[in-house]
C-alpha positions as CSV (number, residue, x, y, z in Angstrom):
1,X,0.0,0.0,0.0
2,X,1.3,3.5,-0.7
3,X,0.9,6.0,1.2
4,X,-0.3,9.9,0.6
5,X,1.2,13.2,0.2
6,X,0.0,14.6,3.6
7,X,0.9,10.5,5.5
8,X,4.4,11.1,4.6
9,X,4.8,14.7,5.0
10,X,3.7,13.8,8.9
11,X,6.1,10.7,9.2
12,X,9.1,12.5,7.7
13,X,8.1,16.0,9.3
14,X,8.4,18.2,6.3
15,X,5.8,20.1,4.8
16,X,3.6,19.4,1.5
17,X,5.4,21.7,-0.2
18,X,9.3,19.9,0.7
19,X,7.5,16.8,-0.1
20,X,6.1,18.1,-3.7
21,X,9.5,19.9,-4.3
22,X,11.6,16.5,-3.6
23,X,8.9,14.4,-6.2
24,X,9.1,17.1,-8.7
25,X,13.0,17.3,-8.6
26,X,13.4,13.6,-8.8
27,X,13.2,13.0,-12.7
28,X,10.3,10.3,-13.9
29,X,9.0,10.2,-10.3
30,X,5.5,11.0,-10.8
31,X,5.4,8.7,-13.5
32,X,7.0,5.2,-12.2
33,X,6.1,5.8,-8.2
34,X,2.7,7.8,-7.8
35,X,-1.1,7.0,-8.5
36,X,-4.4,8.7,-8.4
37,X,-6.8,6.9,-5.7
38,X,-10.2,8.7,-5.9
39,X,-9.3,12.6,-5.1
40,X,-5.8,12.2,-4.0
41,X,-2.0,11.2,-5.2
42,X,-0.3,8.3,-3.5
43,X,3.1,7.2,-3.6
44,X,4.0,3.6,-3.6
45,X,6.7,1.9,-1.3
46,X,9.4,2.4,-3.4
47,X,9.0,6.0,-3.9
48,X,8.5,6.6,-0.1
49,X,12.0,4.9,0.5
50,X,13.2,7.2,-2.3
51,X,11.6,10.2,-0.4
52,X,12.6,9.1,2.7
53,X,16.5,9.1,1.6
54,X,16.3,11.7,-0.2
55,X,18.6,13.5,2.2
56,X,20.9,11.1,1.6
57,X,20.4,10.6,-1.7
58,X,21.2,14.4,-2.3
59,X,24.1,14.5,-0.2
60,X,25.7,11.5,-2.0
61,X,25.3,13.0,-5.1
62,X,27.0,16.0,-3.5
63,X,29.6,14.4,-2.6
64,X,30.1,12.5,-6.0
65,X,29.9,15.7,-7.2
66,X,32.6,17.2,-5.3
67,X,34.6,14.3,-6.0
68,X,34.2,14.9,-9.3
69,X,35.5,18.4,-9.1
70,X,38.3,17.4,-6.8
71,X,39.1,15.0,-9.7
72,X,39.4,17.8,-12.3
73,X,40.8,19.8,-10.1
74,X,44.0,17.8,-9.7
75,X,43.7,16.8,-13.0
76,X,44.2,20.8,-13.7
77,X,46.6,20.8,-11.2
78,X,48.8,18.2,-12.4
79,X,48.6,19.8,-15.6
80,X,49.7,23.3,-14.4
81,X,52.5,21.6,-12.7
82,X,53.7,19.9,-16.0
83,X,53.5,23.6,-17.5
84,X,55.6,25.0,-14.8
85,X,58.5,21.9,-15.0
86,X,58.5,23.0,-18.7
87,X,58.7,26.5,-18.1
88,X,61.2,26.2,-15.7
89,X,63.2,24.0,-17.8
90,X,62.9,26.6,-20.4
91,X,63.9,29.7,-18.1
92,X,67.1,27.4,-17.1
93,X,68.1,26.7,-21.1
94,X,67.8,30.4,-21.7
95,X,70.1,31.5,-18.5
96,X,72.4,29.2,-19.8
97,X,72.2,30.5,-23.4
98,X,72.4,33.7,-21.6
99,X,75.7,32.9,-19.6
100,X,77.2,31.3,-22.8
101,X,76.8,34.7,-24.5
102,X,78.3,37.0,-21.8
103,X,81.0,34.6,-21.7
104,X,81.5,35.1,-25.7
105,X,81.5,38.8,-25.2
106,X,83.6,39.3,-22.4
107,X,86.1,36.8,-24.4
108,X,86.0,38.7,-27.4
109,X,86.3,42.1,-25.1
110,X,89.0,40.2,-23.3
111,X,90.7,39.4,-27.4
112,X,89.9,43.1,-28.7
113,X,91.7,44.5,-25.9
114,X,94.5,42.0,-26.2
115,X,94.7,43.0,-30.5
116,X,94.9,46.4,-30.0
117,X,97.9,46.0,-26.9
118,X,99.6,44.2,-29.9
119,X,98.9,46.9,-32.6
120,X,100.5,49.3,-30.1
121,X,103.3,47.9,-29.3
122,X,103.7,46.9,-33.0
123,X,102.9,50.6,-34.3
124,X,105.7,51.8,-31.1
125,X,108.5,49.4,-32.9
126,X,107.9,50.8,-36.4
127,X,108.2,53.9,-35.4
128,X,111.4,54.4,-33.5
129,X,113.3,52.0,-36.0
130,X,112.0,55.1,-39.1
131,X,112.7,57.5,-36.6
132,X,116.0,55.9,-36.0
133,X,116.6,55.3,-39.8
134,X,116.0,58.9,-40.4
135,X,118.7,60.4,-37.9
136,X,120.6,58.1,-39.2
137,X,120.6,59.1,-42.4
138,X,120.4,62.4,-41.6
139,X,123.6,61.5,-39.5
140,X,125.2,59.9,-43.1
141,X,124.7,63.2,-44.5
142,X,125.6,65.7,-41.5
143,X,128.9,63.9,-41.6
144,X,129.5,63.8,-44.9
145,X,128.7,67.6,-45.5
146,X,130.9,68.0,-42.7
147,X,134.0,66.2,-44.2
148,X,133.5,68.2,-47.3
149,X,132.7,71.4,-46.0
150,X,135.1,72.0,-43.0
151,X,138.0,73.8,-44.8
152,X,135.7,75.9,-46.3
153,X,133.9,76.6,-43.1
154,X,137.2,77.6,-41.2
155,X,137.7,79.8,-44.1
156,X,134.4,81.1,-43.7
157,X,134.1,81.4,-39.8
158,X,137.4,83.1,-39.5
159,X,136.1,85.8,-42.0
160,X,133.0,86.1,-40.4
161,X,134.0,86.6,-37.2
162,X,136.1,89.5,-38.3
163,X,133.6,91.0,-40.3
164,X,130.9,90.8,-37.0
165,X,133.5,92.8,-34.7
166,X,133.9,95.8,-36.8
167,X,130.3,95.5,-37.9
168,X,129.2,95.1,-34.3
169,X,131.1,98.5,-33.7
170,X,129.6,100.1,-37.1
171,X,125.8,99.0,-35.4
172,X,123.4,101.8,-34.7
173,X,121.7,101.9,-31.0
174,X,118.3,100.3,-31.0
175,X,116.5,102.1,-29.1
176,X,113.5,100.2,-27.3
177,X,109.9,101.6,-28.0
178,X,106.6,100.7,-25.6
179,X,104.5,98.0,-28.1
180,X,101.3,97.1,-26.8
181,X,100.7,93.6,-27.0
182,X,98.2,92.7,-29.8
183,X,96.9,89.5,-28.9
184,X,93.8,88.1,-29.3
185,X,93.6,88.0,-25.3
186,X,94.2,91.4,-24.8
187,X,91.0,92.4,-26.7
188,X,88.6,91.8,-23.9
């Protein structure tokens, strides 16, 4: 025998209305558990035990639900941790691409400086070696000119010297005059 709306509302103490909202949330309930006697619905046995656990049947389903979520959750989570290793492993290939190429640069830095160091002391050998070639060629010729010209310049400075003491006395006196200094300084 099944009982009525208002039978079971009074032995699970909830309303009509809790009762009617639990039927009408259950899918296919009014159509496999209820039945019209005269003026009134009645639910069979089975569909009072569903009613009856209801509660429980709710909260399982909450729970499976839950689960469910937790599930996908760490699902997610495992996910985004598999990103991150990735990631990380990315960051840690770049650094080291990054520390490679500092290296590189402060070795070529380190080879540019060395080069021009070299250069210098290169270009400072060159040129005292022409410098040196030069006075000694200019020495070649000094000595040579010398050779050749010393008679004649004993000749020459013995006149000359004769001719500056008579001329020194033939000199007229300088006399000083004030100048005023014309440079570019003096202007302002």
């Amino acid at each position: 025998m099944g009982k009525t709306i208002r039978q079971l509302s009074e032995e699970l103490k909830l309303s009509k209305q809790a009762i009617n909202q639990r039927i009408n949330s259950i899918n296919g309930f009014r159509s496999k558990h209820t039945y019209k006697v005269k003026n009134h619905l009645e639910i069979d046995n089975q569909g009072v035990k569903l009613l009856a656990n209801f509660d429980k049947q709710k909260r399982h389903e909450r729970q499976q639900n839950q689960q469910d979520k937790n599930d996908k959750n760490e699902n997610i989570d495992h996910i985004l941790l598999k990103q991150l290793d990735v990631k990380d492993q990315q960051i840690a290939n770049l650094q080291q691409a990054l520390d490679q190429q500092q290296k590189l640069q402060i070795a070529t830095v380190s080879e540019n400086h060395r080069l021009k160091e070299h250069v210098r002391k290169l270009s400072g050998l060159l040129e005292p070696s022409s410098t040196t070639q030069q006075q000694q060629s200019n020495d070649k010729d000094d000595s040579l000119s010398n050779n050749a010209n010393t008679s004649h310049s004993k000749k020459k400075n013995d006149k000359h010297d004769k001719d500056s003491v008579v001329d020194a006395d033939k000199r007229p006196q300088k006399t000083h005059k004030n100048k005023t200094n014309n440079s570019w300084w003096h202007f302002w």
